[in-house]
C-alpha positions in Angstrom: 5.3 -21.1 -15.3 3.4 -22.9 -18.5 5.8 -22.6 -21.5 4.0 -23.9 -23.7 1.2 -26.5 -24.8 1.0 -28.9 -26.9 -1.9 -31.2 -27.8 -5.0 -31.8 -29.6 -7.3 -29.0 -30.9 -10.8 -28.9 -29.4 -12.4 -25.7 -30.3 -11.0 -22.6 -32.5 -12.4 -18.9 -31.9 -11.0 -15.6 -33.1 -9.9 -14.8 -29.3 -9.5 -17.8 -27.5 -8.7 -22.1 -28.4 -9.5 -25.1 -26.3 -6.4 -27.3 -26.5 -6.6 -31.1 -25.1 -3.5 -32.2 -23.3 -3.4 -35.1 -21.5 -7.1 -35.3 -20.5 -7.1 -31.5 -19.5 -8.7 -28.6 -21.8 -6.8 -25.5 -21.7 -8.6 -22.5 -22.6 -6.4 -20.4 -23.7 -6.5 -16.7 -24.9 -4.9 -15.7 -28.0 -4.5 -12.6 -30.8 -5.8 -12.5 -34.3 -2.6 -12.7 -35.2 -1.8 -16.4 -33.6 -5.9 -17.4 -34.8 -4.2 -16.5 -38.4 -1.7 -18.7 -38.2 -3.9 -21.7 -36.3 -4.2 -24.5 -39.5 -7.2 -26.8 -38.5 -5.0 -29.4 -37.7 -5.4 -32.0 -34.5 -2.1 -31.1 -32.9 -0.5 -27.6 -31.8 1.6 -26.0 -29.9 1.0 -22.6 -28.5 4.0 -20.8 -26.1 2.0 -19.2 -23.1 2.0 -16.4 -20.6 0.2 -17.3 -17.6 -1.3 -13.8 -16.0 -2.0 -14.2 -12.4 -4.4 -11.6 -10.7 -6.1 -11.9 -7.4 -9.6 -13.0 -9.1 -8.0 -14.9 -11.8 -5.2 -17.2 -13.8 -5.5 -16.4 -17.7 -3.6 -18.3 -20.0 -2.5 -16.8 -23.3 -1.0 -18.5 -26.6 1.1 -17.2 -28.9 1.7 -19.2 -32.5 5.3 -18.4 -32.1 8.1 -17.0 -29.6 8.9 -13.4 -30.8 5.1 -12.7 -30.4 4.9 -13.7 -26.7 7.8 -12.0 -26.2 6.4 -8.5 -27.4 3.7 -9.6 -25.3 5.2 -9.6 -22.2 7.4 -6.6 -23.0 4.0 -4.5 -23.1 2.6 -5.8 -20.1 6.1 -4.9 -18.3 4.8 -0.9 -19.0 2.7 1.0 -17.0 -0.7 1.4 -17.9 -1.0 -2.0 -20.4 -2.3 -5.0 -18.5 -2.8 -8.5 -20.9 -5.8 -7.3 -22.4 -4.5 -4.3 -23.5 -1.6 -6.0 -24.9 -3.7 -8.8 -26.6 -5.6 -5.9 -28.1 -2.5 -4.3 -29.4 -1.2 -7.8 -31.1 -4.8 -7.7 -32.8 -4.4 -4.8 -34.3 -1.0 -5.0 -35.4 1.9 -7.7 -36.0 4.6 -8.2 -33.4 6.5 -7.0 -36.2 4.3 -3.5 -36.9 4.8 -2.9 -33.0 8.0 -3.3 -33.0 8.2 -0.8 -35.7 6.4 1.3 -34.7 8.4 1.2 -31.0 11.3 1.9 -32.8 10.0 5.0 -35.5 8.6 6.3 -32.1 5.4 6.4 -34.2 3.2 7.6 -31.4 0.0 7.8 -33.7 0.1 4.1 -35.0 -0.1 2.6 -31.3 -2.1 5.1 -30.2 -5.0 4.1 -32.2 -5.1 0.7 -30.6 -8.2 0.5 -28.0 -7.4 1.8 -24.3 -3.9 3.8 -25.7 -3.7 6.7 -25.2 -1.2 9.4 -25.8 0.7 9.1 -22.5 0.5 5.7 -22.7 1.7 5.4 -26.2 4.3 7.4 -25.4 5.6 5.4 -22.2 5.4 2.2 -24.3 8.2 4.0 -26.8 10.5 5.6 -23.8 10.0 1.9 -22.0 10.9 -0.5 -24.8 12.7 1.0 -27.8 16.3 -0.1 -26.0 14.7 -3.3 -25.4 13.4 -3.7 -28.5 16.7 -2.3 -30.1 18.8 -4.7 -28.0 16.9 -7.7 -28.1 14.6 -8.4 -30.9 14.8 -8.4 -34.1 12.3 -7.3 -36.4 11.3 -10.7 -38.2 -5.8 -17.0 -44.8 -7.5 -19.3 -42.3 -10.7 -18.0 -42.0 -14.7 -19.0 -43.4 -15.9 -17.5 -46.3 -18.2 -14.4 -45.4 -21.7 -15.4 -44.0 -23.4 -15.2 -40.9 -20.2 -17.1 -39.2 -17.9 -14.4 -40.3 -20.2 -11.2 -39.0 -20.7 -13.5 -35.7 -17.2 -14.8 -34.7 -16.4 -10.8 -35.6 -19.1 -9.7 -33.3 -17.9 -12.3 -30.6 -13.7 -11.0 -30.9 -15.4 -7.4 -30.8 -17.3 -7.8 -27.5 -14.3 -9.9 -25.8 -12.1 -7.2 -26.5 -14.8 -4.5 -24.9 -16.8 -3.3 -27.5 -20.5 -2.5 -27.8 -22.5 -5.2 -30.0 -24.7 -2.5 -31.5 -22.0 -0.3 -32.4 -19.9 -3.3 -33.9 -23.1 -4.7 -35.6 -23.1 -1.3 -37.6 -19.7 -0.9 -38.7 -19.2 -4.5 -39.6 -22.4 -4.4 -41.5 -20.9 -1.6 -43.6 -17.0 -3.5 -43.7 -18.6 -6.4 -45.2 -20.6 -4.2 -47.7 -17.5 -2.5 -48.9 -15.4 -5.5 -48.8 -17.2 -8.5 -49.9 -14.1 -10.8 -49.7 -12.5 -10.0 -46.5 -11.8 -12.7 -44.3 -12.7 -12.7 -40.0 -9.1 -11.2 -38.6 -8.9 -8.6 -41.5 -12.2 -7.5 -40.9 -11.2 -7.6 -37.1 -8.5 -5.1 -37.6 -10.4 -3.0 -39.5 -13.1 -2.9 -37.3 -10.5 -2.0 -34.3 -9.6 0.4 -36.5 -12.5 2.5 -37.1 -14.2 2.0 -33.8 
């Protein structure tokens, strides 16, 4: 198992980095939460889940260790693989989550991508003692231009959205919200998609 990597920054995207360490690039996956907290600084250190599938090893990065940690709690449910659980951590904190796990607020992690009712509803019944037990419940982006609706665009269709469909409403986010930076206008998006 990867714990974590440390080394230099190569490239910065809304859903993934490229960290150099020791001659190797890592790609590594990570939430809008962790590309919020990403300075543009040479060195950093993301903790990591490695995810091992038959086709594939993905490595995701977490800025810190409570949000890997909520990570790998949803993945240990039925029903939420990585993505899913990437997805969730784009939408809403580690902290919102683990709210929301423990107000049993089905409707707040329901309206995260690929949740459904049943699934929300596992997620409560399968962490809240977990959560209760274990955790406690503890603006880097470019100004709005063509970068901003594209790196939007490019986190949208990573996380399984149609372009045209996200073209549309991120058109009409921007209009209504001329100062809104990339992940807030991420969320939003999830949000009304």
């Amino acid at each position: 198992m990867i714990h974590h990597i440390k080394g230099k920054l190569i490239e910065k995207n809304p859903t993934y980095v490229v960290i150099e360490s020791n001659g190797l690039g890592y790609l590594i996956h990570i939430s809008l939460s962790t590309y919020s907290k990403i300075a543009e600084e040479n060195d950093l250190k993301l903790f990591t889940h490695l995810s091992i599938k038959e086709d594939a090893h993905t490595l995701f990065g977490f800025y810190d260790k409570t949000e890997r940690e909520v990570f790998r709690l949803l993945i240990s449910v039925s029903g939420v693989g990585p993505s899913t659980a990437r997805t969730m951590l784009s939408s809403m904190t580690s902290e919102e989550i683990q709210k929301a796990i423990m107000s049993e607020d089905v409707a707040s992690i329901q309206m995260v991508k690929g949740i459904g009712g049943k699934t929300a509803q596992r997620v409560i019944i399968d962490l809240k003692d977990k959560i209760a037990k274990s955790y406690s419940l503890d603006a880097i982006t470019p100004t709005l231009n063509n970068t901003l609706k594209e790196e939007t665009l490019s986190a949208l269709e990573v996380l399984g959205f149609a372009r045209k469909q996200a073209e549309k409403l991120i058109d009409k986010l921007t209009q209504e919200n001329p100062d809104i930076k990339v992940e807030s206008l991420i969320k939003l998006a999830l949000k009304n998609l």
